[in-house]
Structure formats: C-alpha cells, structure tokens
ROSE-761077 format. One line per field, with one value per residue: residue number from 0; residue in three letters; x, y, z of N, C-alpha, C in turn. Coordinates in steps of 0.05 Angstrom, whole numbers. Example, Ala and Ser with C-alpha at 12.3 -4.5 7.8 and 13.67 -1.06 7.14 Angstrom:
// ROSE-761077
n	c(0 1)
res	c(ALA SER)
n.east	c(264 257)
n.north	c(-114 -45)
n.up	c(156 142)
ca.east	c(246 273)
ca.north	c(-90 -21)
ca.up	c(156 143)
c.east	c(264 258)
c.north	c(-66 1)
c.up	c(156 157)
// end
This chain:
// ROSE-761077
n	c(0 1 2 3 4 5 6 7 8 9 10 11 12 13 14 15 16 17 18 19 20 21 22 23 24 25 26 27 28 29 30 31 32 33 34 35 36 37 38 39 40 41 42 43 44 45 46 47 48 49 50 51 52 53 54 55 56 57 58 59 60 61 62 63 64 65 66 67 68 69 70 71 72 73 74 75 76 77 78 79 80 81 82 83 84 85 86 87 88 89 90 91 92 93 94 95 96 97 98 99 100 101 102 103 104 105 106 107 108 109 110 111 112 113)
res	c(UNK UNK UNK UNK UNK UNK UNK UNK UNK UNK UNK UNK UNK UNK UNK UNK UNK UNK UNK UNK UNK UNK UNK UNK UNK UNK UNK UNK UNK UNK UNK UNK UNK UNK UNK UNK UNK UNK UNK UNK UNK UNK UNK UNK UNK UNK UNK UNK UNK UNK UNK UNK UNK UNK UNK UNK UNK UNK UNK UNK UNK UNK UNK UNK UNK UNK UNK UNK UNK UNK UNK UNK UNK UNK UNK UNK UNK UNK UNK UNK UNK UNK UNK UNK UNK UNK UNK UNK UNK UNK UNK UNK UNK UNK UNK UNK UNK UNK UNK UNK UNK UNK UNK UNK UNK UNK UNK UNK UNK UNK UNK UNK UNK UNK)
n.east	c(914 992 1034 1102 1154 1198 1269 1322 1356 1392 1445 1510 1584 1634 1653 1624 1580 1516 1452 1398 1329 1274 1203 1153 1078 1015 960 997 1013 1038 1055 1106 1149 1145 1154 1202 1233 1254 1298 1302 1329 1322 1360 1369 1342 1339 1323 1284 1322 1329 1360 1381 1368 1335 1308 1255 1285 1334 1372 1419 1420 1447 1453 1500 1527 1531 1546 1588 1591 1540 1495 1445 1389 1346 1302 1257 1224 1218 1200 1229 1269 1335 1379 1453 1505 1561 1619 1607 1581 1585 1554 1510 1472 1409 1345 1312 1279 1240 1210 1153 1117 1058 1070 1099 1148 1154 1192 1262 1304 1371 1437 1501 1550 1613)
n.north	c(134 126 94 98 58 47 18 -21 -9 -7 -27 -13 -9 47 76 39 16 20 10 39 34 52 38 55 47 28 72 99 106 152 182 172 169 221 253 286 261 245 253 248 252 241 260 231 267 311 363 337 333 349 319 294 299 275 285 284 276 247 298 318 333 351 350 397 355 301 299 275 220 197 172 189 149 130 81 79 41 -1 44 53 86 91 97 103 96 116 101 106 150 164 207 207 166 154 166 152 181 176 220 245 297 302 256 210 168 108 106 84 62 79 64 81 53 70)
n.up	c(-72 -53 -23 2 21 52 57 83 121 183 220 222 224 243 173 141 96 68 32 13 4 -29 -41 -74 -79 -91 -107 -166 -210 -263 -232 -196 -249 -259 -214 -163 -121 -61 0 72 138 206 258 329 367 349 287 224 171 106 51 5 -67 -126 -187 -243 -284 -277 -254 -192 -126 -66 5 47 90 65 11 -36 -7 -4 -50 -93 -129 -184 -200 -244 -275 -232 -190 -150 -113 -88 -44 -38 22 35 73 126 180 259 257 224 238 248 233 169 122 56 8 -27 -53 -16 7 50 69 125 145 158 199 207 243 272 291 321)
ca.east	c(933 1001 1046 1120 1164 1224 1284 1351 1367 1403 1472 1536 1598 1644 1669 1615 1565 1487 1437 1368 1313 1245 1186 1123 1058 982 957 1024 1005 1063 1071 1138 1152 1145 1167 1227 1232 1268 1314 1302 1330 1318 1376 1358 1339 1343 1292 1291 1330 1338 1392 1392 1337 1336 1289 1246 1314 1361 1393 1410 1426 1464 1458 1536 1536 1528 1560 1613 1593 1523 1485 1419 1390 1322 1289 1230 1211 1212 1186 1238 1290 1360 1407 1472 1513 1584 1640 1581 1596 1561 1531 1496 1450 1380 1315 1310 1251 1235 1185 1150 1087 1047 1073 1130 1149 1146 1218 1281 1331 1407 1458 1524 1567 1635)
ca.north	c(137 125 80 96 36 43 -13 -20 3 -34 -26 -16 5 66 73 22 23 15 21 48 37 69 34 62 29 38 88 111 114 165 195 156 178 247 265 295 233 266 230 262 240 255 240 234 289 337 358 321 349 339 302 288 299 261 300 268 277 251 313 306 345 335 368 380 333 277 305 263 197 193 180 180 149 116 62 85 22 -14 53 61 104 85 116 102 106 99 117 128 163 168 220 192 160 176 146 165 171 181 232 265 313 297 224 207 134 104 109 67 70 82 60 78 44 85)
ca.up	c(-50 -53 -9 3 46 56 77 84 145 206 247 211 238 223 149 126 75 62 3 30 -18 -28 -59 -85 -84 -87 -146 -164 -239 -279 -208 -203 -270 -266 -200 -157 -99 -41 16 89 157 228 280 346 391 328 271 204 153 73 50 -22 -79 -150 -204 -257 -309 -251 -236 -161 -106 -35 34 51 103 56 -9 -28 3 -14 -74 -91 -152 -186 -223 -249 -278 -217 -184 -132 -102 -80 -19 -18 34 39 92 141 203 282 253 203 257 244 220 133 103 32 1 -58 -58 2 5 65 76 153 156 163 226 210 262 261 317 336)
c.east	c(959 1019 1082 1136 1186 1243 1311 1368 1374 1439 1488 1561 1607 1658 1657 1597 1531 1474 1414 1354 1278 1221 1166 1112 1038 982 989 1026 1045 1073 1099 1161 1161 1155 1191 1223 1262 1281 1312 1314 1324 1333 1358 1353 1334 1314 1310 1301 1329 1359 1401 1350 1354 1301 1278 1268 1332 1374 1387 1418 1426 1462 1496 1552 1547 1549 1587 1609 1562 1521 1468 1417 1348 1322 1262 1206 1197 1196 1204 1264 1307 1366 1425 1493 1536 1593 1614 1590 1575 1542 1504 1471 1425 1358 1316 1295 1249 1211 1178 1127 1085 1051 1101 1119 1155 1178 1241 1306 1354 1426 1484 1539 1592 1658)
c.north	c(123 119 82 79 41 18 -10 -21 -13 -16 -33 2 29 63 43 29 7 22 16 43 47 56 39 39 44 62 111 117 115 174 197 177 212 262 268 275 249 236 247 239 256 251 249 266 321 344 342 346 333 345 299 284 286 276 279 261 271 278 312 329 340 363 366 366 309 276 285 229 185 194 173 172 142 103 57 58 -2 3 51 75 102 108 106 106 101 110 133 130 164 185 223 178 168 152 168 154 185 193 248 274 313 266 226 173 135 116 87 67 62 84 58 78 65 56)
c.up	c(-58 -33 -17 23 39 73 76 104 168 217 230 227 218 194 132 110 77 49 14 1 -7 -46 -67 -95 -92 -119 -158 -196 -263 -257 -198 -218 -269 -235 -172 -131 -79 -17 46 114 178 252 310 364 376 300 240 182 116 67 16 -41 -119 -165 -227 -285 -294 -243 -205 -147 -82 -16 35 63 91 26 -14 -26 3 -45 -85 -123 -150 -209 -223 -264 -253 -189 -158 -127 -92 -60 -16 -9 43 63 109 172 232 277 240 215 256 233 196 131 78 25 -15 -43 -26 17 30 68 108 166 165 181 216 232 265 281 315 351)
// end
C-alpha cells in the first residue's frame, strides 16, 4: 500500500505564493521512480479538476488556468512532488490533492483571500 500526504496549504492573500508538497510512503518501492505523479484540485461547490502532471523524465504539463504561474516538479530521492504556486488568485481556492495510479493523497486546503 502506498501512502500519499500532502502539506502546504493555508491562507495567503492575492498575488502571493505557496509550495504544496506531496510525500509518498508505505511500499512505494521504484513506484516513485517510475511514475507520472499528478496535481488535482477541487474548488468549492465545483468538481475536481487536473492541474499539472510531472512524468517519470520530468516532462510536465499545465491546465491553462495555472500555466504560467504554476510549476510542478519532483524529488525522487526523497520521493516527493512539489506545487508551486505563484501570483495565486480567489480562484485558486480549492482543496489539491496529489495522485498516481490508484493512489490520491487526503488533500490540502488553498485559500486565497481577495
């Protein structure tokens, strides 16, 4: 089994910044290693969408909300997943959670005052 936590997350105002991280636990082996670690959020009242994905060769890819002012990364040694997030906007508001395969993390609330 495999354990994703995510943290980061908390109350910033407009045009501020935050670095979300993702950590894998539990039998996580090469798993890490070998695969594409994904970035999803869910703002309120709305469904969760995908936001940004990092592949086992970094190449990345951005929703075009975020493009720009996001940017996802990883450190496979330490087996976790970066988000971050600059010039972040009300909209930006959401609970992000991180996920590969069958694996989602609990999730981390993003608050973006106005």
């Amino acid at each position: 089994q495999v354990q994703l936590v995510e943290s980061g997350g908390g109350l910033v105002e407009v045009g501020g910044s935050l670095r979300l991280s993702c950590a894998a636990s539990g039998s996580v082996g090469r798993l890490f290693d070998i695969a594409t670690m994904y970035w999803h959020r869910q703002p309120p009242g709305k469904a969760r969408e995908q936001i940004a994905f990092i592949t086992q060769t970094e190449s990345v890819s951005y929703a075009d909300s975020v493009r720009g002012r996001f940017t996802i990364s990883r450190d496979n040694d330490r087996n976790t997943v970066y988000l971050q997030m600059n010039d972040l906007r009300p909209e930006d508001t959401a609970v992000y959670y991180c996920h590969t395969g069958a694996f989602w993390g609990q999730g981390t609330q993003v608050t973006v005052s106005s």
